[in-house]
N, C-alpha and C positions, 0 to 999 in steps of 0.2 A: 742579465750579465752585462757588466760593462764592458767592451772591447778594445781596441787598438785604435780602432778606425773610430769611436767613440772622441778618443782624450788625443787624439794626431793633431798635428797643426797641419790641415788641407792644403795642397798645392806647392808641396815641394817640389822642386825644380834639379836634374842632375848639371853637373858639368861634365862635358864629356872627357877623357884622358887623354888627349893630345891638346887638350885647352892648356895655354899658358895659366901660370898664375897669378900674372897683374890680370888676368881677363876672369880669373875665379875670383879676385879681390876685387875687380870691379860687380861683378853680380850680386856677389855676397853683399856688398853696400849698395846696391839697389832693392836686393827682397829684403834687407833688415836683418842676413839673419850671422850666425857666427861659424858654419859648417853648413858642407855642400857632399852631398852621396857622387862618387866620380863613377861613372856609368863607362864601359868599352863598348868596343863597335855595335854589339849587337845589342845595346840598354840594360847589359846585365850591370849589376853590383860587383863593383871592383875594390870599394873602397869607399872612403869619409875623408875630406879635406877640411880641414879645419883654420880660422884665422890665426889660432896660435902654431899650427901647420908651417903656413907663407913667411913669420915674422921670425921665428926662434929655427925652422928647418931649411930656409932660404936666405932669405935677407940679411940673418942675422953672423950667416955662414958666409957671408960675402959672394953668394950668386943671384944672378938676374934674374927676378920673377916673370921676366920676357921672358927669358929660354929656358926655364925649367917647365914643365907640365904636370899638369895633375895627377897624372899617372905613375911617375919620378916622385912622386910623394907617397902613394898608397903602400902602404905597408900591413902585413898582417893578413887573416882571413875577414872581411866583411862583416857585421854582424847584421840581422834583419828579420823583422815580424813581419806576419800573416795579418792585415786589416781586422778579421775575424778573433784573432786570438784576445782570450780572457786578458786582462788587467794583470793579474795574477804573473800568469806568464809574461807579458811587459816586462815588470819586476823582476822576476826570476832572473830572464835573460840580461837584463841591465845589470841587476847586482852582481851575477853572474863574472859579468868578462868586465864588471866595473867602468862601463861604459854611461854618460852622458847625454845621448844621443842617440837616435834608433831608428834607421829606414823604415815605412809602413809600406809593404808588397800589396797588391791583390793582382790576380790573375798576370803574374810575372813581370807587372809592371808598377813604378812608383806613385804615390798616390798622396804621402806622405811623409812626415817626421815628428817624432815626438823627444820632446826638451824636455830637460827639467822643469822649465815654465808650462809646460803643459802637465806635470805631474805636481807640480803646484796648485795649479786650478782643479783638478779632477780627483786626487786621493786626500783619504782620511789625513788628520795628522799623525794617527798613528803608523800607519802605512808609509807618510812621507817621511818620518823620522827612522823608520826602517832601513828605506832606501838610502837616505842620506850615511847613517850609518856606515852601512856596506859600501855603498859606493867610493865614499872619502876614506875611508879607511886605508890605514899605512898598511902597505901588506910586507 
């Protein structure tokens, strides 16, 4: 069985919620990547920041990415996988809430993230054109 903790990209990084977000857009362009999980005081999942986030929720609105925080952006319930959990459910859960991107938990801490670029190296292409499917779909 293929798992979570299998097709993750290792070593995802939180930002914490009182982080401005010129300082989550500076991380974000240090690990390379395009979305950061916003963690509260006690490392739990608050949220997913996104670079189209900071550009079209901030910036674009005419406020300072100095005094806004990560937290001032989290909207929504959090969505996140179990390391252990099948491929299968991955899927499920992404096509599901038509999500992008997906925290990897174990043992109530982060461990991971999985992209689309990781579902590109690891699923069939039938599977991949499932996903894609579901996911871009107008709803």
């Amino acid at each position: 069985m293929t798992t979570a903790g299998d097709i993750m990209h290792a070593g995802a990084q939180w930002i914490p919620a009182h982080e401005t977000l010129d300082r989550a857009a500076q991380l974000m362009a240090r690990l390379d990547v395009g979305a950061l999980p916003i963690s509260d005081a006690n490392e739990r999942l608050c949220g997913i920041l996104t670079d189209r986030d900071i550009v079209v929720g901030c910036v674009a609105k005419g406020h300072d990415p100095a005094q806004v925080t990560a937290g001032d952006m989290a909207q929504g319930t959090p969505r996140w996988i179990a390391a252990d959990a099948d491929v299968d459910d991955v899927l499920r859960e992404m096509q599901t809430h038509q999500i992008r991107r997906l925290p990897v938990i174990q043992d109530k801490r982060l461990v991971g993230m999985i992209s689309e670029a990781d579902l590109a190296t690891h699923l069939t292409d039938e599977q991949l054109a499932g996903w894609v499917e579901s996911v871009y779909a107008k709803s």
